[in-house]
C-alpha positions as CSV (number, residue, x, y, z in Angstrom):
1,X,120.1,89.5,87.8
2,X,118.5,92.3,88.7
3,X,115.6,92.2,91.4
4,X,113.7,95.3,91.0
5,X,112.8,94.6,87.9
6,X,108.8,96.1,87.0
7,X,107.9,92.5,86.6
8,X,109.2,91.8,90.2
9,X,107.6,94.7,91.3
10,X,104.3,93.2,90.1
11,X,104.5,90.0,90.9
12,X,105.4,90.9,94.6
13,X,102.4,93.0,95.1
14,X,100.4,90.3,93.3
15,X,102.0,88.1,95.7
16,X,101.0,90.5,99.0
17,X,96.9,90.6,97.6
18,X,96.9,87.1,97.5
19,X,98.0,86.5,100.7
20,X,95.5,88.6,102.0
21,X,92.7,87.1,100.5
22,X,93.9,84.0,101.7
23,X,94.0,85.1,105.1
24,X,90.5,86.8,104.6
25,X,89.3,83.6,103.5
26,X,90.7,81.6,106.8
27,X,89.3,84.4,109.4
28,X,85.9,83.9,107.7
């Protein structure tokens, strides 16, 4: 299995966004 698949790729930086809006959401 290959890991740098676009799909990983995408879901990875869809990963990274959501953690910062979840850390947004706990500094507010």
């Amino acid at each position: 299995m290959r890991d740098q698949t676009p799909l990983s790729v995408f879901n990875s930086r869809n990963i990274t966004l959501l953690k910062n809006l979840i850390q947004d959401h706990q500094y507010r």
